[in-house]
Backbone as JSON Lines, residues from 0, in Angstrom:
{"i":0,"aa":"X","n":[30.26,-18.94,-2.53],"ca":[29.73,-17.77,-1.86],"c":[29.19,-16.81,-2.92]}
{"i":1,"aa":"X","n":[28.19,-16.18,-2.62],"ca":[27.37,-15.14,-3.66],"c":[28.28,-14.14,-3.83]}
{"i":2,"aa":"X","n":[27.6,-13.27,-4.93],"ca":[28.13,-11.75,-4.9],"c":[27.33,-10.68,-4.2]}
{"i":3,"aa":"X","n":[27.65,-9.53,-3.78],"ca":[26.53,-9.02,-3.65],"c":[25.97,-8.06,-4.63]}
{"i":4,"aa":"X","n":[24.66,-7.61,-5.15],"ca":[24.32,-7.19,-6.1],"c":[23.58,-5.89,-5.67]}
{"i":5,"aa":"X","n":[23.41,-5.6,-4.43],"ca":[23.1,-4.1,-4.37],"c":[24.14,-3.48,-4.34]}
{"i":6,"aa":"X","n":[23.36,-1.84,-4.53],"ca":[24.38,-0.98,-4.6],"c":[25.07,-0.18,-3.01]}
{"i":7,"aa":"X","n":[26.14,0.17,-2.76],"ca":[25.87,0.89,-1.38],"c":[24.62,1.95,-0.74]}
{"i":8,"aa":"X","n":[24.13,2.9,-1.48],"ca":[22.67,3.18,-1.42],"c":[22.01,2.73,-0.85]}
{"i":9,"aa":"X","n":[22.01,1.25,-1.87],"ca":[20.52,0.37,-1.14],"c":[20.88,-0.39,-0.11]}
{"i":10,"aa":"X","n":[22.15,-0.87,0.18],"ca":[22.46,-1.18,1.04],"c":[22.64,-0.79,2.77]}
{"i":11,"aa":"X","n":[22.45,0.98,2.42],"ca":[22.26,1.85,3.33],"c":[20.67,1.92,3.72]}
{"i":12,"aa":"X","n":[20.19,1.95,2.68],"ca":[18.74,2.02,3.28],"c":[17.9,0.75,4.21]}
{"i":13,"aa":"X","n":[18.68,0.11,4.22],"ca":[18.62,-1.63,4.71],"c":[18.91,-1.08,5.96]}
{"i":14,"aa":"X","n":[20.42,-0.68,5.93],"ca":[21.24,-0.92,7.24],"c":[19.95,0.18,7.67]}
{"i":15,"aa":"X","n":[19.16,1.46,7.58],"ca":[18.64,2.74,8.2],"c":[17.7,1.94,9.06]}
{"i":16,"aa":"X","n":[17.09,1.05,8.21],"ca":[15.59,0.19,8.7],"c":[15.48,-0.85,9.48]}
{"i":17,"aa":"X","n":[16.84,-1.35,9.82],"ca":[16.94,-1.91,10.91],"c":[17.84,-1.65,12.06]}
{"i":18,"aa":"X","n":[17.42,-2.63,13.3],"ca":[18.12,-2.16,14.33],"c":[17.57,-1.05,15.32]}
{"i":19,"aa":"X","n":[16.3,-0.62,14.69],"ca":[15.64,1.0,15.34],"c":[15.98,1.11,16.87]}
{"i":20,"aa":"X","n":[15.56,0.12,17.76],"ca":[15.67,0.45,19.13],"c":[17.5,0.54,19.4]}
{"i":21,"aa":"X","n":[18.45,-0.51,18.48],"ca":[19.78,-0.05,19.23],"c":[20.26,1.2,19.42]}
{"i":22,"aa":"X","n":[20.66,1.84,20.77],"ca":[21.62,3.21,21.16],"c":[22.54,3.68,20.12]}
{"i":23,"aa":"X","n":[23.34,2.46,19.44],"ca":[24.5,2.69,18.89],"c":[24.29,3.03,17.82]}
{"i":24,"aa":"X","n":[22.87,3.03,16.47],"ca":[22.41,2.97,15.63],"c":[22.12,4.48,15.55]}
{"i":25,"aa":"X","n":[23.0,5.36,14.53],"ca":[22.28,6.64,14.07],"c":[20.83,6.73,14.42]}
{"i":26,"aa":"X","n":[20.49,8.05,14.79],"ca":[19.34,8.35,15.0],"c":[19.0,9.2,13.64]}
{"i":27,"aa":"X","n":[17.52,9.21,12.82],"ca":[17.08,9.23,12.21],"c":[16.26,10.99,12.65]}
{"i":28,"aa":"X","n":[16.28,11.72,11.35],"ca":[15.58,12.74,11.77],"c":[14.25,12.89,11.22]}
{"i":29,"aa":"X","n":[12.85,13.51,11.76],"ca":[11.57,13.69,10.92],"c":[11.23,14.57,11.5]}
{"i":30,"aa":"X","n":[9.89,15.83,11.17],"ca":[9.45,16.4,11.72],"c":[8.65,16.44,12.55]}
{"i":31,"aa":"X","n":[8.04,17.33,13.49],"ca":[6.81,17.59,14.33],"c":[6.37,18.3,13.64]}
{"i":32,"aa":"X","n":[4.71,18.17,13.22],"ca":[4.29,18.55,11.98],"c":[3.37,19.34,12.65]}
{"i":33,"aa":"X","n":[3.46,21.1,12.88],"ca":[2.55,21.92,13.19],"c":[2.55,23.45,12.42]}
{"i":34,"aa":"X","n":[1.42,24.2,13.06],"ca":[1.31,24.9,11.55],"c":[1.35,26.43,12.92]}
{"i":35,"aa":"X","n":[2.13,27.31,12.41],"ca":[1.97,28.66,12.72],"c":[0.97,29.38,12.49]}
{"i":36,"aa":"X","n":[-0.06,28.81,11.22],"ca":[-1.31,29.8,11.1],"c":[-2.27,29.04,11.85]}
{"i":37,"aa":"X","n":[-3.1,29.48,12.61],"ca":[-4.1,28.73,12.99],"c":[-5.56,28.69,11.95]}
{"i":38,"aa":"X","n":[-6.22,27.87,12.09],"ca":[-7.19,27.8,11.13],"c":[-8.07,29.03,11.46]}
{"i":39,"aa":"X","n":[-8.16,29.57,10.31],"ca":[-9.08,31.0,10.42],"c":[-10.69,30.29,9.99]}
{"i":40,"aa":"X","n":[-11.12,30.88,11.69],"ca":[-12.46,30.02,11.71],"c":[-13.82,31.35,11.93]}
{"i":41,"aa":"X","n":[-13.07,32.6,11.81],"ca":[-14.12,33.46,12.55],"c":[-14.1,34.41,11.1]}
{"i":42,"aa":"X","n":[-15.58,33.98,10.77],"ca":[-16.08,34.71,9.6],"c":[-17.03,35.73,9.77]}
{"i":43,"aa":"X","n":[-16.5,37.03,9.02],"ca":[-17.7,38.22,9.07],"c":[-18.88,37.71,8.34]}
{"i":44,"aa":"X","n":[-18.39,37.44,6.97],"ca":[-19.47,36.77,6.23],"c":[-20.37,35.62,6.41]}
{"i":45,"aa":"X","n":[-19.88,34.91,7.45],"ca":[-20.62,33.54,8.47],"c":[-20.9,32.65,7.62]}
{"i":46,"aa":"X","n":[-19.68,32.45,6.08],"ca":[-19.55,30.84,5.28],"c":[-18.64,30.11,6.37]}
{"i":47,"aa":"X","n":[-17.73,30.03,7.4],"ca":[-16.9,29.19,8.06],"c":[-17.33,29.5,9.71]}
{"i":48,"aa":"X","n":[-17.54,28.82,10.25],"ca":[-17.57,29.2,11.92],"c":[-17.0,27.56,12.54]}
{"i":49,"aa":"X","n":[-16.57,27.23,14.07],"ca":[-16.75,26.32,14.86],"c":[-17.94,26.05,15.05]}
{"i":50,"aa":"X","n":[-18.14,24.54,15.43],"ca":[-19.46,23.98,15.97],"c":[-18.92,24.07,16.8]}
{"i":51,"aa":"X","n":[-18.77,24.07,18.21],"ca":[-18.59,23.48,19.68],"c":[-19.09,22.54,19.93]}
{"i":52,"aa":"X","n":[-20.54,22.87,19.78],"ca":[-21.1,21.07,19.91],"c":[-20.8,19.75,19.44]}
{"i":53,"aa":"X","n":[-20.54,20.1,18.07],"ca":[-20.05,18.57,17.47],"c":[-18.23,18.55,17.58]}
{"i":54,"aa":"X","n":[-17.96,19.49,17.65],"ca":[-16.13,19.37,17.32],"c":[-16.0,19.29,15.73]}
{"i":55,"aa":"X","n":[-16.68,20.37,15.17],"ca":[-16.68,19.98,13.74],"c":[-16.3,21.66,13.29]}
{"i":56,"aa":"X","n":[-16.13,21.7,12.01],"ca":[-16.3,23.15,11.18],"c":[-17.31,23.25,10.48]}
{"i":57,"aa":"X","n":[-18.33,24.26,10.61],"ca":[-19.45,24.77,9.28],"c":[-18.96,25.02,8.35]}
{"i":58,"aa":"X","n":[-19.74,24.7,7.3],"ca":[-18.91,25.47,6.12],"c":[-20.96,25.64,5.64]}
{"i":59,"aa":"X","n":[-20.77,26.81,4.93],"ca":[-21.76,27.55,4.75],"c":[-22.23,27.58,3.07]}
{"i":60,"aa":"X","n":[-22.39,27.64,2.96],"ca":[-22.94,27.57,0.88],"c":[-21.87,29.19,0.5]}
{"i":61,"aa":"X","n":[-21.52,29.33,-0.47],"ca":[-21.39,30.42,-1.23],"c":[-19.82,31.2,-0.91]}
{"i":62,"aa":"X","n":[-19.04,30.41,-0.3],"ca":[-17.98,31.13,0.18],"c":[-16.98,31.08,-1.43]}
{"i":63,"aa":"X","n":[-15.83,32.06,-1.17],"ca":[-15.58,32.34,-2.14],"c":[-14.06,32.62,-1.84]}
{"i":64,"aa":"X","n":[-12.86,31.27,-2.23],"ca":[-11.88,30.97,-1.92],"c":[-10.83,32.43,-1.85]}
{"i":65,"aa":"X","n":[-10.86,33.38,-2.88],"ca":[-10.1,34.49,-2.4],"c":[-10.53,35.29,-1.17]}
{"i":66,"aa":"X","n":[-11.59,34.97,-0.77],"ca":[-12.39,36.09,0.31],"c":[-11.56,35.1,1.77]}
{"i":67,"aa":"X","n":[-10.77,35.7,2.4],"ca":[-9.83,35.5,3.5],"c":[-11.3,34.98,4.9]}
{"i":68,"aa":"X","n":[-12.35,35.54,4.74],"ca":[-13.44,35.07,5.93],"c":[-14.08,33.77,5.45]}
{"i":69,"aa":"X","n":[-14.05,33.6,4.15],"ca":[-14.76,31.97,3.85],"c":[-13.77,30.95,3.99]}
{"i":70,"aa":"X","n":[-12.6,31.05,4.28],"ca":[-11.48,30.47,3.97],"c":[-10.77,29.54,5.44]}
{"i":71,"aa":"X","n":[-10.76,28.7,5.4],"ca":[-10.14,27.37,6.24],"c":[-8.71,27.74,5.86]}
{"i":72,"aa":"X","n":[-7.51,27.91,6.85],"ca":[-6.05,28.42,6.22],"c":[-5.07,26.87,6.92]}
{"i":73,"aa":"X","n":[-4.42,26.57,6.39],"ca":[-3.31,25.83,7.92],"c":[-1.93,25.64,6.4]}
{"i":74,"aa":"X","n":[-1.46,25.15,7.29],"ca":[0.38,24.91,6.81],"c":[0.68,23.41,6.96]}
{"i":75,"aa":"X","n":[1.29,22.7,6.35],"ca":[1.92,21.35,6.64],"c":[3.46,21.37,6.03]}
{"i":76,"aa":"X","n":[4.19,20.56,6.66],"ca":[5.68,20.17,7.1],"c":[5.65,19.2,6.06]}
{"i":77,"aa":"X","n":[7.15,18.97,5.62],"ca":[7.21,17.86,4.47],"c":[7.91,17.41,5.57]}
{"i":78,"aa":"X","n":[7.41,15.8,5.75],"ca":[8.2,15.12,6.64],"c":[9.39,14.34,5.99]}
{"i":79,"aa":"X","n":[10.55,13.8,6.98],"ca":[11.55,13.27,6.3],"c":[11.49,12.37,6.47]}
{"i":80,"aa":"X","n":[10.86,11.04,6.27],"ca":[10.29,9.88,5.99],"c":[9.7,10.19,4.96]}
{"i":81,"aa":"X","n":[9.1,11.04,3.87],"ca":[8.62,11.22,2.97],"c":[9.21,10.18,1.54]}
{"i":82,"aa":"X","n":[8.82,9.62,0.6],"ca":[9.0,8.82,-0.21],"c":[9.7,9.8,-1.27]}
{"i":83,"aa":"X","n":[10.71,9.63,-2.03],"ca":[11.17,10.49,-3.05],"c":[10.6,10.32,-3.92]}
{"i":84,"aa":"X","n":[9.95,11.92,-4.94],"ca":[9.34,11.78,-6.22],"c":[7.55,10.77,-5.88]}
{"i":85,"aa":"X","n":[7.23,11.66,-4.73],"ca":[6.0,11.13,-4.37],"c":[5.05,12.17,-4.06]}
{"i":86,"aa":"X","n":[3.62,11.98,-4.01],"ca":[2.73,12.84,-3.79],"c":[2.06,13.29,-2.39]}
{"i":87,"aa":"X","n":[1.35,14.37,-2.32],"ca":[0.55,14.2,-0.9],"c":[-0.7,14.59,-1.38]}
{"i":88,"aa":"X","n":[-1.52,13.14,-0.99],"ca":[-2.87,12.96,-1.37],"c":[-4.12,14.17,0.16]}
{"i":89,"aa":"X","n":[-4.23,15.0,-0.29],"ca":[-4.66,15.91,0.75],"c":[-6.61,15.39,0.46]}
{"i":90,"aa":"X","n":[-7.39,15.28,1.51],"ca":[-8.32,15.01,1.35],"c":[-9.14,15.43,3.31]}
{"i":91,"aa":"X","n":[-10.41,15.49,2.57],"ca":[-11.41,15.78,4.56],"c":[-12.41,14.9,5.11]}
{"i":92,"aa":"X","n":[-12.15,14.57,5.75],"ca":[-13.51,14.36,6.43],"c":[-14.47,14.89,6.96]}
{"i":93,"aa":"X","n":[-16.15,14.65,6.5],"ca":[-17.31,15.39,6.36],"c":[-18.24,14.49,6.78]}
{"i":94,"aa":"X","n":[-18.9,14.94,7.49],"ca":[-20.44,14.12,7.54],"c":[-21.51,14.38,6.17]}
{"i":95,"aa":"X","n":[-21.91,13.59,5.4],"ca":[-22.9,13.79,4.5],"c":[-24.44,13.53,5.18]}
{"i":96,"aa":"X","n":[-24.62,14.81,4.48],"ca":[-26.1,14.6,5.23],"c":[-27.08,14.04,4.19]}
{"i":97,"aa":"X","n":[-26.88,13.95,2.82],"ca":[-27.59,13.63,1.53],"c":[-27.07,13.52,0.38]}
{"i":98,"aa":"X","n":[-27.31,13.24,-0.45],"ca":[-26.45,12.6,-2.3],"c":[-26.61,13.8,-2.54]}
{"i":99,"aa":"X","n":[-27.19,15.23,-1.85],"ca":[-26.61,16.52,-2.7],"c":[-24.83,17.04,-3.16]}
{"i":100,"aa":"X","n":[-24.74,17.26,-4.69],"ca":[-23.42,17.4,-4.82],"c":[-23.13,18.74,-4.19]}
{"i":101,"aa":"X","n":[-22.26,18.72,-3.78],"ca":[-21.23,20.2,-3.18],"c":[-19.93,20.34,-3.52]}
{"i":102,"aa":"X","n":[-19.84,22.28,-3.57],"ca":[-18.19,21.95,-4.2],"c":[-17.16,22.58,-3.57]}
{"i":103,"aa":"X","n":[-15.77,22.31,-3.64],"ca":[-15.3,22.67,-2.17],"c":[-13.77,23.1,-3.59]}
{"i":104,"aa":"X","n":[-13.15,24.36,-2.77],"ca":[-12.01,24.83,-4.22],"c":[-11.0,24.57,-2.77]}
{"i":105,"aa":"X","n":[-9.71,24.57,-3.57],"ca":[-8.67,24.36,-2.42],"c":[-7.66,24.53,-3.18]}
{"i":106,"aa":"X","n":[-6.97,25.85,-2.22],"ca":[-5.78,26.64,-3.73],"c":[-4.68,25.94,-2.43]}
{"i":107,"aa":"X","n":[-3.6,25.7,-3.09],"ca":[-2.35,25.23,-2.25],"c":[-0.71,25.94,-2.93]}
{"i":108,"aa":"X","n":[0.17,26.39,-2.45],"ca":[1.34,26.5,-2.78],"c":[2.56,25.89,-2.31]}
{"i":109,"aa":"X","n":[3.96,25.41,-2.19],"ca":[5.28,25.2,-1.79],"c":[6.27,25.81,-1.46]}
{"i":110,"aa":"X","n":[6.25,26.07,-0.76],"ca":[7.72,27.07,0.38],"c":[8.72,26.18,0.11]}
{"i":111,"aa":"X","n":[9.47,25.84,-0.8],"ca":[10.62,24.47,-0.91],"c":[11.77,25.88,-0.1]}
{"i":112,"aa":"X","n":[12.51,25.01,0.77],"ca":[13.61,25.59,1.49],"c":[14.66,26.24,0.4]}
{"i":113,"aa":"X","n":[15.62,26.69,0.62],"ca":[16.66,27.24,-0.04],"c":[16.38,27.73,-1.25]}
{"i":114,"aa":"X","n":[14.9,28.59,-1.61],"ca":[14.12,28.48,-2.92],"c":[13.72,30.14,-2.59]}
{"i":115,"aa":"X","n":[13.58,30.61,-4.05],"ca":[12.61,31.83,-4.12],"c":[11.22,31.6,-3.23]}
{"i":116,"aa":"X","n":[10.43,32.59,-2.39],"ca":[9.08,32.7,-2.26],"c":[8.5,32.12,-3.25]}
{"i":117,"aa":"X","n":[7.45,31.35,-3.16],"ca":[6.26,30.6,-4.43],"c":[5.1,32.17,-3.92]}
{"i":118,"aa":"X","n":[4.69,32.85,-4.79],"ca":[3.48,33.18,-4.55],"c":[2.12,33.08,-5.6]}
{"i":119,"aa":"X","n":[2.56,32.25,-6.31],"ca":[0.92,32.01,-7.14],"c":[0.6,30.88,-6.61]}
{"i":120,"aa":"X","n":[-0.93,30.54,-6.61],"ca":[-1.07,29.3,-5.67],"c":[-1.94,28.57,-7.23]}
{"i":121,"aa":"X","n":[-1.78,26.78,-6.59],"ca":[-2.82,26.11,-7.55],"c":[-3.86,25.91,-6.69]}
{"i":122,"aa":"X","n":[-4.75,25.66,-7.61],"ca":[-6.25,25.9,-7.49],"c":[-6.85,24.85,-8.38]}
{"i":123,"aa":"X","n":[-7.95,23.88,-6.9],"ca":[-8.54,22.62,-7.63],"c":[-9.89,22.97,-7.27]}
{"i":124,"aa":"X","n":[-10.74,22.45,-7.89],"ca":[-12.44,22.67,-7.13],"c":[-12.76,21.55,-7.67]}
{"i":125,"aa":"X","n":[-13.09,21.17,-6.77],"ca":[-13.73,19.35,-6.07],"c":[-15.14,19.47,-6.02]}
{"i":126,"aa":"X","n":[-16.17,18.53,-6.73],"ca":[-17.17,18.02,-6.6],"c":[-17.11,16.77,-5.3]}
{"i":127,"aa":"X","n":[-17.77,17.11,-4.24],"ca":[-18.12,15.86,-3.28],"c":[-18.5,14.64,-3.98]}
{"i":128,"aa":"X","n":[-19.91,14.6,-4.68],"ca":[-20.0,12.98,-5.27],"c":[-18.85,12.66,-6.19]}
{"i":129,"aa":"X","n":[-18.29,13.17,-6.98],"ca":[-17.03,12.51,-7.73],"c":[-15.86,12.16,-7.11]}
{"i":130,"aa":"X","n":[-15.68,12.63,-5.7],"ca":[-14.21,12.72,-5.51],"c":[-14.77,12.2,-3.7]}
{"i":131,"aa":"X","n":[-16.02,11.7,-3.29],"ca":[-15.78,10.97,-2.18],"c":[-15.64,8.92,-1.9]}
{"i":132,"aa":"X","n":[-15.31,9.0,-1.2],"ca":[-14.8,7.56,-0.86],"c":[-16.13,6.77,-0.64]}
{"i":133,"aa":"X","n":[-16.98,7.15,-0.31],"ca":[-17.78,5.46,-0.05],"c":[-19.18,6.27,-0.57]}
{"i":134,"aa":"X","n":[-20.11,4.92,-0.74],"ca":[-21.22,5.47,-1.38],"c":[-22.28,5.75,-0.65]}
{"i":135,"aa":"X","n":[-23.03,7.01,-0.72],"ca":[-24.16,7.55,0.22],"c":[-25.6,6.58,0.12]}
{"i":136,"aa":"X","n":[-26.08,6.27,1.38],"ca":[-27.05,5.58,1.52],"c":[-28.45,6.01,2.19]}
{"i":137,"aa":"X","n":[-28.18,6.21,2.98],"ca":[-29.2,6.77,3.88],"c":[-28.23,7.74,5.55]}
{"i":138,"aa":"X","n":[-29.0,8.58,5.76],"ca":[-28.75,8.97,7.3],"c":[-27.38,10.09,6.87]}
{"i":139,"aa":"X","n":[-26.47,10.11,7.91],"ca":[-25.25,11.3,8.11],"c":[-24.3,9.85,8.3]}
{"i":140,"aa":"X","n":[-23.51,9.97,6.61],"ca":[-22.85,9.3,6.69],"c":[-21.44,10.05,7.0]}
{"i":141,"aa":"X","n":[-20.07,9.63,7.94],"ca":[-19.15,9.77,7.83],"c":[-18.17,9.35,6.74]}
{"i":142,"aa":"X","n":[-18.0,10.57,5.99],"ca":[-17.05,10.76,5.04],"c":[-16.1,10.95,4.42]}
{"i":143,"aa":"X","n":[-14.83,10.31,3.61],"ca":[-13.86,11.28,3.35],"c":[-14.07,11.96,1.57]}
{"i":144,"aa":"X","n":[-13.94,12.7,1.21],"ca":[-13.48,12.91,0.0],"c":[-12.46,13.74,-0.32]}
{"i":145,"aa":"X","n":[-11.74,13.26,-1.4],"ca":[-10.38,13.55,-1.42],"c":[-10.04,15.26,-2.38]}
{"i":146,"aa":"X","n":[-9.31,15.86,-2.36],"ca":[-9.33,17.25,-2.19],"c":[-8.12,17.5,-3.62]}
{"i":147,"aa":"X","n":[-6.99,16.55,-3.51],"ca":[-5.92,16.92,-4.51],"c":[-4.7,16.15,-4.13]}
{"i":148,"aa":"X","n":[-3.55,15.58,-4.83],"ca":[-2.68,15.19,-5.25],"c":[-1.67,16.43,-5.06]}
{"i":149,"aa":"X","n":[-1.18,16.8,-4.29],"ca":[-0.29,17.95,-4.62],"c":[1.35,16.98,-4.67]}
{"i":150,"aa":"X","n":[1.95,17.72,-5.52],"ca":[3.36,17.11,-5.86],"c":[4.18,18.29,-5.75]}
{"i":151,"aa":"X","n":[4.87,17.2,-4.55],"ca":[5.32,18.06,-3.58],"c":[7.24,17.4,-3.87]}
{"i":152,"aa":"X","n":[7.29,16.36,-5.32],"ca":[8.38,15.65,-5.51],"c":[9.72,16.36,-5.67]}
{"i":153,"aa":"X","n":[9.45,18.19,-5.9],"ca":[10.44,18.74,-6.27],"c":[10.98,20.08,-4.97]}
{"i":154,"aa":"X","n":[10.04,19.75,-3.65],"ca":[10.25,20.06,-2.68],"c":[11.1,19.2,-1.65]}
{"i":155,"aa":"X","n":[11.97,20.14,-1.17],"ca":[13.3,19.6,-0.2],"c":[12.69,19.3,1.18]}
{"i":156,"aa":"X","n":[13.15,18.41,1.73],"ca":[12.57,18.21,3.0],"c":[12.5,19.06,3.7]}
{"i":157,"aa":"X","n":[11.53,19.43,4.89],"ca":[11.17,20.56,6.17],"c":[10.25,21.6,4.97]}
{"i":158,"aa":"X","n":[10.01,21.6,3.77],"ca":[9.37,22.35,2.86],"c":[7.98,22.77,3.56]}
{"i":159,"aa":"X","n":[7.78,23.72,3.29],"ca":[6.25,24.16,3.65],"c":[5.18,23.96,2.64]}
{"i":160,"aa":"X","n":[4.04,23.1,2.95],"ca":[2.71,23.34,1.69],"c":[1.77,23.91,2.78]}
{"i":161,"aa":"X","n":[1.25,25.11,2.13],"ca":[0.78,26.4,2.23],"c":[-0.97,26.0,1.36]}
{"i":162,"aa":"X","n":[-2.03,25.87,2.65],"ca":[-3.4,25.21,2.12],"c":[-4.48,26.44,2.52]}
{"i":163,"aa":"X","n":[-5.35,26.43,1.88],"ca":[-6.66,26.99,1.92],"c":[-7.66,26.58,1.48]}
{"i":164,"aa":"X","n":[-8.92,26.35,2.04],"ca":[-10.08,25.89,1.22],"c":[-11.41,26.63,2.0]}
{"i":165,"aa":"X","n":[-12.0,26.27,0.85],"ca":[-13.6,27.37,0.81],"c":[-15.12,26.1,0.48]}
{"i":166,"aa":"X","n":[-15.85,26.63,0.58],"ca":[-17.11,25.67,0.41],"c":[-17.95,26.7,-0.54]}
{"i":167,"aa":"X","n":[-17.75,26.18,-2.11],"ca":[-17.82,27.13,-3.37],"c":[-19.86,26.79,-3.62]}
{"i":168,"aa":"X","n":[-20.31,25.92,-3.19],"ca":[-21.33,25.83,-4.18],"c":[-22.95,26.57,-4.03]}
{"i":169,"aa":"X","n":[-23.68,27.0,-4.55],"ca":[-24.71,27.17,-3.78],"c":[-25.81,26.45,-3.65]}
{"i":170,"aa":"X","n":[-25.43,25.35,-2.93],"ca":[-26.2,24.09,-2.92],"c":[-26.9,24.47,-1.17]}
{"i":171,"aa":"X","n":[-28.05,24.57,-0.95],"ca":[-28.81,24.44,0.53],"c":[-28.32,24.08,1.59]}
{"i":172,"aa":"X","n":[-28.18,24.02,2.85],"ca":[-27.48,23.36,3.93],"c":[-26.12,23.33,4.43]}
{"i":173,"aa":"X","n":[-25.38,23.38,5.28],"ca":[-24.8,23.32,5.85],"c":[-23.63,21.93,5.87]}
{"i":174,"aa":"X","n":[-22.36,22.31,5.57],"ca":[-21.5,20.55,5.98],"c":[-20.73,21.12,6.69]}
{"i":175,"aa":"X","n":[-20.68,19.78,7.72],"ca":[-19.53,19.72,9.11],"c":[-18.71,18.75,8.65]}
{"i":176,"aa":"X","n":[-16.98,19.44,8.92],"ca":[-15.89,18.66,8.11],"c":[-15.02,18.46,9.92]}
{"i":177,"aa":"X","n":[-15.02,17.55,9.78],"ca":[-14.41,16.98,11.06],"c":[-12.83,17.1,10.89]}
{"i":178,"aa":"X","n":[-12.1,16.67,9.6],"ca":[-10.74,16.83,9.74],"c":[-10.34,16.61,8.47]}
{"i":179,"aa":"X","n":[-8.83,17.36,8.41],"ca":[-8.46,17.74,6.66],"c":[-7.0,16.7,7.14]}
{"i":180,"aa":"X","n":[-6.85,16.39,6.42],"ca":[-5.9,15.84,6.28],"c":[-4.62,15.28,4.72]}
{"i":181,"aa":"X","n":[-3.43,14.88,4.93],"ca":[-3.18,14.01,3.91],"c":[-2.05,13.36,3.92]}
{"i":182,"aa":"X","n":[-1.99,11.87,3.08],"ca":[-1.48,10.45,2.9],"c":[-0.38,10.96,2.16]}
{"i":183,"aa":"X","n":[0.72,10.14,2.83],"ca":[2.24,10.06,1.88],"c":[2.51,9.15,1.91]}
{"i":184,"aa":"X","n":[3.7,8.92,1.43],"ca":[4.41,7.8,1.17],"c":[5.56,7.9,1.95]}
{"i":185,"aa":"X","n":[6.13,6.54,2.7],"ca":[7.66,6.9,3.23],"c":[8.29,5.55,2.68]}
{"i":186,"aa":"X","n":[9.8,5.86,2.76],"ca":[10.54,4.58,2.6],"c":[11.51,4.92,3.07]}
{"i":187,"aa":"X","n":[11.56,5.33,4.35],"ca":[12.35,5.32,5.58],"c":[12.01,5.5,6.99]}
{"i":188,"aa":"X","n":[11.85,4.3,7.93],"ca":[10.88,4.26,8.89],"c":[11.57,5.37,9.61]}
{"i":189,"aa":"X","n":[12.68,5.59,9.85],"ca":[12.88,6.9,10.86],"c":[13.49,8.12,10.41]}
{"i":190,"aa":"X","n":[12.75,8.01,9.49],"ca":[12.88,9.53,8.94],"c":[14.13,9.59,7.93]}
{"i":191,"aa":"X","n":[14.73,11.03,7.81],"ca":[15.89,10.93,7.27],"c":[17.74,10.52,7.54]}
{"i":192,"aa":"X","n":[18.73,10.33,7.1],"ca":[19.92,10.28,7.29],"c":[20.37,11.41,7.92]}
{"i":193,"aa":"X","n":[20.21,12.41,7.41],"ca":[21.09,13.98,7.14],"c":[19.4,14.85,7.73]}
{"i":194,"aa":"X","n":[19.83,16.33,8.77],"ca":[19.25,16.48,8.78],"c":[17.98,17.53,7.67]}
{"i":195,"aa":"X","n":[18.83,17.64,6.61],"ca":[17.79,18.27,5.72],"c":[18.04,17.81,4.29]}
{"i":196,"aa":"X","n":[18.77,16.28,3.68],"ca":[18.62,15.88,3.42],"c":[18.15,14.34,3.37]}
{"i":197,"aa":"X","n":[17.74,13.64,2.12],"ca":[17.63,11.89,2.26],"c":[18.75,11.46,3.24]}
């Protein structure tokens, strides 16, 4: 007969991942991931407005990430399925209307729970052709390009990341960003053990 060679740990994380539908099987906690600020879409300065028509956001040439009216705002939840000592790849989707480069800044901060207020924020400014996913050809291509890596590894679960972004460049025309989003990592299908810890 073998030995066994994991540790209880890993042996726990086994037992978490299976069994999901049995009653008798701990239930697993994660969040509902919604944001108290709503996206600030109504600009005096008229760099950010709604389309209605398309279901999209304008973003206007020249906005200017501290100015609160050029500014796209929302909040995201650290979920507890989140991967430990992992990133959140935050990135949007845009229709390109042409290989013109555009540049888009996006300051972000961390509300980690049981923590001082964070109030200085980081601050990335993204070139579209360097930092989008597929290559422009002809017509209004649907796009993503990716926005920032925020490391979020030293934030406790239910943590708040605190986002803003602006459309910095003064490049001609108009882009419609259909949806912001971003990719994690999990290695626990139902979330966490504990509810505000792994």
């Amino acid at each position: 007969m073998g030995q066994i060679t994991q540790t209880t740990a890993e042996l726990q994380v086994v037992l978490d991942q299976q069994d999901v539908g049995n009653s008798s099987t701990t239930v697993g906690w994660d969040d509902l991931v919604s944001s108290l600020i709503g996206r600030r879409l109504a600009s005096t300065s008229g760099k950010v407005d709604y389309n209605y028509g398309e279901n999209s956001v304008t973003f206007a040439p020249g906005g200017n990430i501290t100015n609160d009216n050029d500014c796209v705002v929302w909040n995201l939840q650290k979920p507890h399925k989140t991967k430990t000592n992992s990133v959140l790849k935050m990135h949007f989707h845009y229709w390109q209307p042409d290989d013109t480069d555009r540049e888009f800044t996006l300051r972000y901060r961390i509300q980690s729970n049981d923590t001082a207020k964070t109030t200085a924020w980081t601050e990335v400014i993204v070139s579209t052709n360097a930092n989008n996913t597929f290559t422009y050809t002809s017509g209004t291509l649907n796009q993503i390009c990716t926005l920032a890596d925020v490391d979020w590894s030293a934030a406790n679960l239910s943590s708040t990341v605190q986002l803003r972004m602006a459309r910095t460049d003064s490049e001609s025309g108009n882009l419609d960003v259909t949806f912001v989003d971003g990719h994690f990592a999990t290695d626990q299908e139902r979330g966490s053990r504990q509810e505000f810890v792994k």
